[in-house]
C-alpha positions in Angstrom: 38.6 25.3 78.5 41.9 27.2 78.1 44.3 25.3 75.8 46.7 24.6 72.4 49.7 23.3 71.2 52.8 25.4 70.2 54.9 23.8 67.4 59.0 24.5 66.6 60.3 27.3 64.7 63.9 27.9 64.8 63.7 26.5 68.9 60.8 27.9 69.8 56.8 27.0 69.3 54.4 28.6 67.6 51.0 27.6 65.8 48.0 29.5 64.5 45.1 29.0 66.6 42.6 31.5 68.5 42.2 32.3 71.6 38.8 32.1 77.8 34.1 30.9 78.0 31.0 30.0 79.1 32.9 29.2 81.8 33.9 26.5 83.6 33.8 27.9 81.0 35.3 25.0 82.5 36.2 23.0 79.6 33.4 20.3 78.2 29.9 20.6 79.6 30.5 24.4 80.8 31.3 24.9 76.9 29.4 22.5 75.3 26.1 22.9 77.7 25.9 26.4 77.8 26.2 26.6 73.5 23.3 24.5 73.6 21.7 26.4 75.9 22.1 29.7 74.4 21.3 28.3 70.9 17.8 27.4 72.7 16.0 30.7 72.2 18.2 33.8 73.4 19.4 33.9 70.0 15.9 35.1 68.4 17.6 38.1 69.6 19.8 37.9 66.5 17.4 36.2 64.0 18.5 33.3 62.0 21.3 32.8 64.2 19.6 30.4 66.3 20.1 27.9 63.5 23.2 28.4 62.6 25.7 25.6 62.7 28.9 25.6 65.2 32.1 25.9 63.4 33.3 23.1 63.3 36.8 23.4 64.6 38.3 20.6 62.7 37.7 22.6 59.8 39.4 25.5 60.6 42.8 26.4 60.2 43.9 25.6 63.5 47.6 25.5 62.6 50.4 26.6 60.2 50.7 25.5 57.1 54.7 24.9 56.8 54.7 23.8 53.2 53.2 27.2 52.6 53.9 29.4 56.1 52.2 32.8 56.9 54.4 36.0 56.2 55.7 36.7 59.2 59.6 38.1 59.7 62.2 36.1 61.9 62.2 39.6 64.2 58.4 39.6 64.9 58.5 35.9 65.8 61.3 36.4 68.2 60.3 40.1 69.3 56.8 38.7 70.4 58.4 35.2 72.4 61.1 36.6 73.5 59.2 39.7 75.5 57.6 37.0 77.1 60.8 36.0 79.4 60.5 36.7 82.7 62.5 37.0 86.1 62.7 33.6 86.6 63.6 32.7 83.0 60.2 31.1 82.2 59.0 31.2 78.6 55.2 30.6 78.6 54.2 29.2 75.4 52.1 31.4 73.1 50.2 30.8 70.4 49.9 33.8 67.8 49.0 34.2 64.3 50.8 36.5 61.9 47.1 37.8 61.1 46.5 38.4 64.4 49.8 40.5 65.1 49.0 42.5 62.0 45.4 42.8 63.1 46.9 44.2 66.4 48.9 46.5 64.3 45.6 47.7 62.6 44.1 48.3 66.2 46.4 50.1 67.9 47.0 52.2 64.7 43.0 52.7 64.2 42.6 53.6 68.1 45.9 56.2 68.2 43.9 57.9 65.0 40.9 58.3 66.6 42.3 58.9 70.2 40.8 56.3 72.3 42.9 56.5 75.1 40.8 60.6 75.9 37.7 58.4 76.4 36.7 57.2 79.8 37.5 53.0 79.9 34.3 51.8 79.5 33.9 54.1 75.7 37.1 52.1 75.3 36.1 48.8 76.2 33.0 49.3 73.9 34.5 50.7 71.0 37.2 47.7 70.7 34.5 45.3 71.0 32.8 46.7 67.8 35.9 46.2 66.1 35.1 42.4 66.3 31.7 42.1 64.9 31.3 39.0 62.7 34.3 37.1 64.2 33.5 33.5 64.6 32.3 31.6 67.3 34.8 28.7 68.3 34.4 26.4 72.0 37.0 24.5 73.5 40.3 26.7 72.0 42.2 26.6 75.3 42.0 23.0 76.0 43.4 21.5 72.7 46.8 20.3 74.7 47.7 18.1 77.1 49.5 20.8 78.9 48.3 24.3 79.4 49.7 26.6 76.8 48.3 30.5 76.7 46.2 31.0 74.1 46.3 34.2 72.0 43.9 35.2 69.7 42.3 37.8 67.9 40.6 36.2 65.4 38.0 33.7 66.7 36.5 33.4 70.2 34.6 32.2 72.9 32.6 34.2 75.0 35.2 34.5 77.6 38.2 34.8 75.6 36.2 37.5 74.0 36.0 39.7 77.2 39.5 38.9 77.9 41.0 39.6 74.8 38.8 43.1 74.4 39.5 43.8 78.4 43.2 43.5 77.8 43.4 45.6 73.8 41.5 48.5 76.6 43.7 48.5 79.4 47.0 48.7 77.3 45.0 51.7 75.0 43.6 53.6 78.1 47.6 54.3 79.3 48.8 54.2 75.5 50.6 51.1 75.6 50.5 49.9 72.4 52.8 47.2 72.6 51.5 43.4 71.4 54.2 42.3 73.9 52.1 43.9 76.8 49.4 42.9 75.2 49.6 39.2 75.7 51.5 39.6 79.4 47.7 41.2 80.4 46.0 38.2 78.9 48.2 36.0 81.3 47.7 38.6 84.4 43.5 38.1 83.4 43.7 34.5 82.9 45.4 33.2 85.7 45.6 32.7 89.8 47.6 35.6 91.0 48.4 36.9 87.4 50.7 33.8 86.4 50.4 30.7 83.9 51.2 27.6 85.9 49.6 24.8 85.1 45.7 23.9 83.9 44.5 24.0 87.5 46.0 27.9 88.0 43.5 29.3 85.2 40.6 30.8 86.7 37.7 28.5 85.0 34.4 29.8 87.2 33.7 33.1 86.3 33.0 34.0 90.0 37.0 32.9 90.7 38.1 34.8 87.8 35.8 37.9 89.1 37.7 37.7 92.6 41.1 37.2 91.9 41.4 39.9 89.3 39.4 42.1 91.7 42.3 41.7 93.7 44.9 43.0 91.2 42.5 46.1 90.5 41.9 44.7 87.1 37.8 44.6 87.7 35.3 45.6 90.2 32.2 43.3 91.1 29.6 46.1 90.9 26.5 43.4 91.7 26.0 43.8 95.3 26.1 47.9 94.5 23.7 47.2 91.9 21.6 45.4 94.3 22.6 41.7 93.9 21.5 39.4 96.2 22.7 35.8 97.3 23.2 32.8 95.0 23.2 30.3 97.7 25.1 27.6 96.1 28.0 25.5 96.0 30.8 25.6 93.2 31.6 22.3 92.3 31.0 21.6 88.5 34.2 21.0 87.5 34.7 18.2 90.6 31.4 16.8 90.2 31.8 15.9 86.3 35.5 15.2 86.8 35.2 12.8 83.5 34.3 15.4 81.7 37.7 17.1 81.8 40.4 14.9 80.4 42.9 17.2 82.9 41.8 16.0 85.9 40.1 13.2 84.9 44.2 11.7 84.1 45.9 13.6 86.7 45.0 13.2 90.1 46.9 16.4 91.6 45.1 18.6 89.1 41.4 17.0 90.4 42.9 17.7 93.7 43.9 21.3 93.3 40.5 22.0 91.5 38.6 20.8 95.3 41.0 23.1 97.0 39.8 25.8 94.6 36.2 24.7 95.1 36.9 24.5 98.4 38.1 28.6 98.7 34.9 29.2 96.9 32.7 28.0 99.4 34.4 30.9 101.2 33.0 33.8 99.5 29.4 34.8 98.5 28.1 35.1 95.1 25.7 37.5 94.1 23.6 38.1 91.3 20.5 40.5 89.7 17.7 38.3 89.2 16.2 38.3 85.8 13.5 40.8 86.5 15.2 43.1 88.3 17.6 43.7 85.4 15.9 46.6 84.4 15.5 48.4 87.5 19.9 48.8 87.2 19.8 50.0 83.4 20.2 53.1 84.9 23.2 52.6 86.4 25.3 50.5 83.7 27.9 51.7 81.3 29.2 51.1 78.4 31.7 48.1 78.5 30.7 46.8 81.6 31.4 42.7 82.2 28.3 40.7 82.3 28.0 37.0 83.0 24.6 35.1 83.1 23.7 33.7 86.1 22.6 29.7 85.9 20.8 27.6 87.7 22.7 24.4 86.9 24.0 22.9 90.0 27.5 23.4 90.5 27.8 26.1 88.3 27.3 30.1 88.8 27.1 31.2 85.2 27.0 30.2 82.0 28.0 33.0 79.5 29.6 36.6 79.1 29.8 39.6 77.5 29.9 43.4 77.5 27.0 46.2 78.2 26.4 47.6 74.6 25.2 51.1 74.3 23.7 52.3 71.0 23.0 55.2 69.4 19.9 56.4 71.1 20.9 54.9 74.5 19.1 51.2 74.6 21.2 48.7 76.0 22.3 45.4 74.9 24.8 42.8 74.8 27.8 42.4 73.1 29.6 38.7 73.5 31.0 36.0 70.9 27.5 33.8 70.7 27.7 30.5 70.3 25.1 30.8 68.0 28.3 31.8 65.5 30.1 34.7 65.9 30.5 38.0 67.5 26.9 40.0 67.8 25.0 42.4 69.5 21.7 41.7 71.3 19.6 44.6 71.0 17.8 44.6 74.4 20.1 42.9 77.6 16.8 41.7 79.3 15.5 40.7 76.8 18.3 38.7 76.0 18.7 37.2 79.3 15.2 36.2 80.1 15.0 33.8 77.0 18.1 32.0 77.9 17.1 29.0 79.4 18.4 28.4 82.8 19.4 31.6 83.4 18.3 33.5 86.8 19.9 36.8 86.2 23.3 38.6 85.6 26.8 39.3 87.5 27.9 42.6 86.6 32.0 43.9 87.0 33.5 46.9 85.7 36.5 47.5 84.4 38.7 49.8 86.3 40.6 52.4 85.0 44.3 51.9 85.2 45.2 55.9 84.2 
């Protein structure tokens, strides 16, 4: 679910590529299950886009062309890899785009202009989100390599790299770090066990893991059980149970290994969720920018796809999440949106937390 391939320039690796999901998100039925489940008929919510053909990725322009390379300046290439060098001399390997960096650029400028960092996080978290409206719709961008390389991208998404990527622009806004170097170190903290890139097995593939372990670092608060969630009763073992469907584990037996231990802490901790037609009894009590995820049914597996709580104009509230449906979108009514999903038995709700 989280992958890509970083090729040479001047000793280091770099390609163009996008950056976590309908988790578990993780990488192939997770991904390609839940598009086909959301294609179903949640996406009447956004008219024709029910129809609308996946992007096919081999189409895209997944890498550089080195016959006739992207501008980008030997300083920004080694400005943005070497900020990633840390204590112990580790270089992860990022993927970045010179688009991207000078859509950052655009961002940061755009957001410094119109003071984003005076508005409280979740007016933040929202207003970056709208920035991406219309971005495509791309599955599977993290899990192109045989080794786990960390994905950048601000051009297309999945539904979890969409929340990540929009979680992590916020957090370095709120305190008016405008740096692209902090930028992607907050993508790592988000994406990964204990805030660090080690391997395919340390990337938080079930939402409800990636929920608790940035909950720990303060990134995110589980609001659910405030909001009145109640039990999920089930065991998290998709991954494990469909071990073929992952090439990962399914050729390295310490990686399928490490993915039961992970299962295995799971078990451990409860999982709530706000049924379906309770949703509108917490309306209420959601903000702007808030993290949702949509519960599931499917065994194994806690939920199926994410996005943000959208506020309009005159107050309604929707969703805004990369569809797989095609691109980046707002569904105008979140219950709505959620009860014509098939599968789906409710929401998980976090909020972001402030770091000012």
């Amino acid at each position: 679910m989280r992958k890509f391939v970083f090729l040479a320039v001047l000793g280091f690796a770099i390609a163009a590529v996008n950056s976590s999901s309908i988790f578990p998100f993780p990488a192939f039925k997770s991904r390609a299950a839940v598009a086909a489940i959301e294609r179903n008929s949640a996406d009447r919510e956004i008219g024709n886009l029910a129809t609308t053909q996946q992007q096919d990725i081999g189409n895209s322009s997944l890498f550089w062309n080195f016959k006739n390379p992207p501008a980008i300046s030997y300083s920004q290439l080694m400005g943005v890899l070497a900020g990633q060098t840390e204590s112990n001399n580790r270089v992860p390997e990022i993927l970045a785009q010179s688009e991207d960096l000078e859509r950052f650029d655009r961002l940061m400028t755009y957001a410094q202009k119109h003071n984003f960092s005076a508005r409280s996080m979740g007016e933040i978290v929202q207003a970056v989100a709208d920035n991406f409206l219309g971005k495509p719709y791309a599955a599977g961008l993290l899990d192109k390599s045989h080794e786990e390389k960390l994905i950048v991208t601000l051009n297309k998404f999945d539904c979890v790299l969409f929340v990540e990527t929009v979680l992590a622009l916020s957090r370095g806004i709120a305190v008016k770090d405008y740096s692209y170097k902090n930028f992607v170190s907050r993508i790592e903290e988000q994406r990964y066990t204990n805030g660090k890139m080690n391997g395919y097995c340390s990337r938080l593939h079930y939402f409800s893991e990636w929920i608790d372990d940035n909950q720990k670092r303060k990134t995110v608060e589980n609001i659910t059980a405030k909001l009145g969630g109640i039990p999920m009763d089930k065991k998290l073992n998709f991954m494990s149970q469909h071990r073929s469907s992952y090439p990962q584990m399914a050729k390295d037996e310490a990686i399928y290994q490490c993915r039961i231990g992970v299962e295995a802490e799971l078990a451990k901790t409860t999982v709530n969720y706000i049924p379906t037609n309770r949703i509108t009894r917490v309306y209420s009590q959601l903000k702007p920018g808030d993290i949702v995820a949509v519960a599931t049914d499917i065994q194994g597996l806690d939920v199926t796809h994410t996005g943000f709580v959208y506020q309009n104009a005159e107050g309604n509230l929707g969703l805004i999440h990369a569809s797989p449906a095609g691109e980046v979108t707002v569904a105008k009514n979140l219950h709505r949106y959620i009860s014509r999903v098939e599968n789906a038995t409710g929401i998980v709700v976090a909020r972001a937390i402030d770091p000012r």
